[in-house]
C-alpha positions, -999 to 999 in steps of 0.1 A, spaced: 601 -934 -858 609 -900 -844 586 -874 -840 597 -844 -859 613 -818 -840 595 -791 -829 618 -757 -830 627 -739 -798 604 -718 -781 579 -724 -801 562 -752 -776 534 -751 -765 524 -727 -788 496 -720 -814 503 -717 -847 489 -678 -854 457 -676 -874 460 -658 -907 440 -621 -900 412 -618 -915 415 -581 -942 402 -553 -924 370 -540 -936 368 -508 -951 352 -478 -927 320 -464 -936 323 -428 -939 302 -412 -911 273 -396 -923 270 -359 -904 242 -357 -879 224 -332 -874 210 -323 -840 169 -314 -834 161 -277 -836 156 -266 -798 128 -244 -795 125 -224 -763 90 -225 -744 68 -198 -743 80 -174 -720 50 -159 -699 50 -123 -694 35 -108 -666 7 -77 -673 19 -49 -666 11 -31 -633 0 4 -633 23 30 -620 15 37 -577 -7 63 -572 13 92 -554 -7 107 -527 -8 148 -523 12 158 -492 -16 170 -463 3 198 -451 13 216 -485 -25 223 -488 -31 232 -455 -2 258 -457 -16 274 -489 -48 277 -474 -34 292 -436 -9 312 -463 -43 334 -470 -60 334 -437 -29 330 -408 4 344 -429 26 329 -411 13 297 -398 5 292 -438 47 301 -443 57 278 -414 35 246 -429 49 252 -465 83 249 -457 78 223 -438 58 205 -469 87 212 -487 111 194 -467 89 164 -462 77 162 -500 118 164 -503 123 134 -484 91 113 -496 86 122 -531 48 124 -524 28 150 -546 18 186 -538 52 207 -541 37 233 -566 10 236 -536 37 239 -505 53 268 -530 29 290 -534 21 286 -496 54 298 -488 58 324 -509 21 338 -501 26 334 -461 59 349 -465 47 384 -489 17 383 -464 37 383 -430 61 409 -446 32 432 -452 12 426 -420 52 436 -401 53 466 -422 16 477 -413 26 471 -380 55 492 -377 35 520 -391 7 521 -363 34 516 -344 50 549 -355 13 565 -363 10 560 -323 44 578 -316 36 609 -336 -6 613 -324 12 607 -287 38 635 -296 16 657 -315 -10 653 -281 20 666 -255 36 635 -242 28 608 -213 11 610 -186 22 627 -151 13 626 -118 6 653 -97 20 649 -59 11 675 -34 42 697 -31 53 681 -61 62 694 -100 76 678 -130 110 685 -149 99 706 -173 76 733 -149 85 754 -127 69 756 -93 58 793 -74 44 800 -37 10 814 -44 10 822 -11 -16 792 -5 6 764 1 -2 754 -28 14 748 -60 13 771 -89 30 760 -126 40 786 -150 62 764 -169 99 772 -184 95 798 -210 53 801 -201 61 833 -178 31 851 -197 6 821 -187 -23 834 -163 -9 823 -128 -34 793 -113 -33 761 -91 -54 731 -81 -67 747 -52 -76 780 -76 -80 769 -104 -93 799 -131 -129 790 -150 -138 778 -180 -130 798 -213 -105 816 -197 -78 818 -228 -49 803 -223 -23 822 -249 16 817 -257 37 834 -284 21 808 -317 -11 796 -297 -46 805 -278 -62 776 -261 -95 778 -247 -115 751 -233 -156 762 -236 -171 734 -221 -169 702 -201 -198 674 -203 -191 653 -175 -211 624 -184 -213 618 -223 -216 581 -218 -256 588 -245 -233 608 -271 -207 583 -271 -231 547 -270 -251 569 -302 -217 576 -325 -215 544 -328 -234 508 -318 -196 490 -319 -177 517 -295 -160 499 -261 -184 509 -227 -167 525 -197 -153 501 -175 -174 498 -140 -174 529 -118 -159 550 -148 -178 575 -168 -171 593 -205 -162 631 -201 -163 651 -234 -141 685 -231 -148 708 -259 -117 733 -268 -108 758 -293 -70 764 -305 -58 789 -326 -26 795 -341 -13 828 -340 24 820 -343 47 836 -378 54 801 -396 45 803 -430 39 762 -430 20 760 -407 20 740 -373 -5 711 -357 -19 720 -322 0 703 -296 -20 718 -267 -28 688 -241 -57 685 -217 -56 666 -181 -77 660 -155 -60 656 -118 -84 644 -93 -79 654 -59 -55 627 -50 -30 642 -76 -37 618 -106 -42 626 -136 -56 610 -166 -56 620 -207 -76 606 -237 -49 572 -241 -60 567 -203 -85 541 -194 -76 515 -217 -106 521 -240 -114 530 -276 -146 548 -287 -159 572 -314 -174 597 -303 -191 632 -316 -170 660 -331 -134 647 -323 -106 676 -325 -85 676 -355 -56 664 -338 -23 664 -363 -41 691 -387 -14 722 -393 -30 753 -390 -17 789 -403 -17 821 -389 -52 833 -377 -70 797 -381 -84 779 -357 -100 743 -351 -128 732 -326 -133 700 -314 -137 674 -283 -121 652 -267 -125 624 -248 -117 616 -213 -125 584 -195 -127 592 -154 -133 574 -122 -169 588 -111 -156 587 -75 -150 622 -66 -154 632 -103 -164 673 -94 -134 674 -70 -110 676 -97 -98 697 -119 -81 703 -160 -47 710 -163 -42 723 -199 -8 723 -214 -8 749 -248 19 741 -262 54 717 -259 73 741 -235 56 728 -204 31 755 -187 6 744 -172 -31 762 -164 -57 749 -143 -92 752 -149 -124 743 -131 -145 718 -144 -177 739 -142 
């Protein structure tokens, strides 16, 4: 018998299995995904806001603004710049310091620009600075004669009517002194006033060691034509016998004292004023001396004795 024949290729082979019919798919039901929740987030409290600090030096300025001017200005604007910088408190404070210190330096300049110019006139309106007397010696302005002495006799430019005098002769007291607008006379000389001086007033300065208050009492009269009037610029020295002389801004002190002369006062024609004024002198040699009174700007001089 033969074995049926098996066709080519086939050999070895297994005979396919029938496929099983695919199942039908299962729609796929939607899913939906768990709500997510967030946590809780946790909130910090909330901090209160710094504390901003007043700047130190805009308070110190206001307050120096009112007792030191401008050390209160300085401060300030110096507050300014740092509160600028730092954003501390206190600018309101550093303005008003600088604006006070600055309006208060401004007026205390201004004051002082006045005395200032107050001084000038008084040391105008009194006859000028101070001069030394040399022996043999004149100033500028006077004009020196032989009185036959060998001394020195001043009649000053445009004085030629002055009564003729000189240290060594000098005339006496309330010998009048005239020029064409004035009459000086000087009536008395109290050569220690240091009492009258200590009783005008508890706060006046004392005379400095081995110096002594001299009160000179003088009368001036204007007899000059100007219908408005003119102050008194007469000026009273005293020259000791070395040849220096001293006036009221010598000394270097400040005092009240009785009766001062209405220095800066105009005066008409046929007035007069009466006052004193006051000398501050070396006692040293003190009745060895003698006044030289000056009547008027044009630069005459006459001497007078002390007593």
């Amino acid at each position: 018998m033969t074995s049926p024949q098996v066709p080519d290729g086939s050999a070895g082979q297994q005979p396919q299995q029938p496929q099983q019919p695919q199942q039908p798919q299962q729609p796929q039901q939607p899913q939906f995904a768990a709500p997510q929740y967030a946590a809780p987030q946790q909130t910090a409290p909330q901090q209160p806001a710094p504390f901003q600090k007043t700047n130190t030096l805009a308070v110190v300025g206001l307050i120096a603004a009112f007792v030191l001017a401008p050390v209160g200005a300085v401060l300030s604007f110096i507050a300014l710049k740092q509160i600028k910088k730092t954003g501390e408190e206190g600018r309101g404070l550093a303005l008003a310091g600088a604006i006070a210190g600055s309006v208060f330096t401004g007026l205390a300049v201004l004051y002082i620009i006045g005395m200032i110019i107050l001084f000038v006139i008084t040391l105008n309106t009194s006859g000028g600075s101070t001069t030394n007397y040399g022996s043999g010696s004149s100033t500028s302005t006077e004009t020196q004669t032989d009185s036959g002495t060998g001394s020195d006799s001043y009649t000053g430019s445009g004085s030629a009517d002055l009564p003729k005098s000189s240290r060594e002769k000098p005339l006496p007291l309330n010998t009048p002194i005239e020029t064409d607008n004035w009459t000086i006379v000087v009536n008395s000389v109290d050569l220690d006033a240091t009492t009258e001086v200590a009783e005008e007033n508890e706060y006046n300065d004392i005379a400095p060691e081995g110096s002594v208050f001299v009160l000179i009492n003088v009368t001036a009269k204007y007899t000059g034509k100007n219908t408005q009037g003119e102050p008194p610029t007469f000026r009273v020295e005293y020259v000791n016998k070395a040849g220096n002389s001293f006036d009221e801004f010598s000394g270097n002190t400040y005092a009240l004292y009785p009766d001062r002369f209405p220095a800066g006062q105009s005066l008409y024609e046929g007035a007069s004023s009466t006052g004193n004024i006051l000398l501050t002198l070396p006692k040293e040699g003190l009745t060895d001396g003698v006044l030289a009174v000056s009547p008027d700007n044009t630069g005459g001089k006459v001497f007078l004795a002390l007593q």
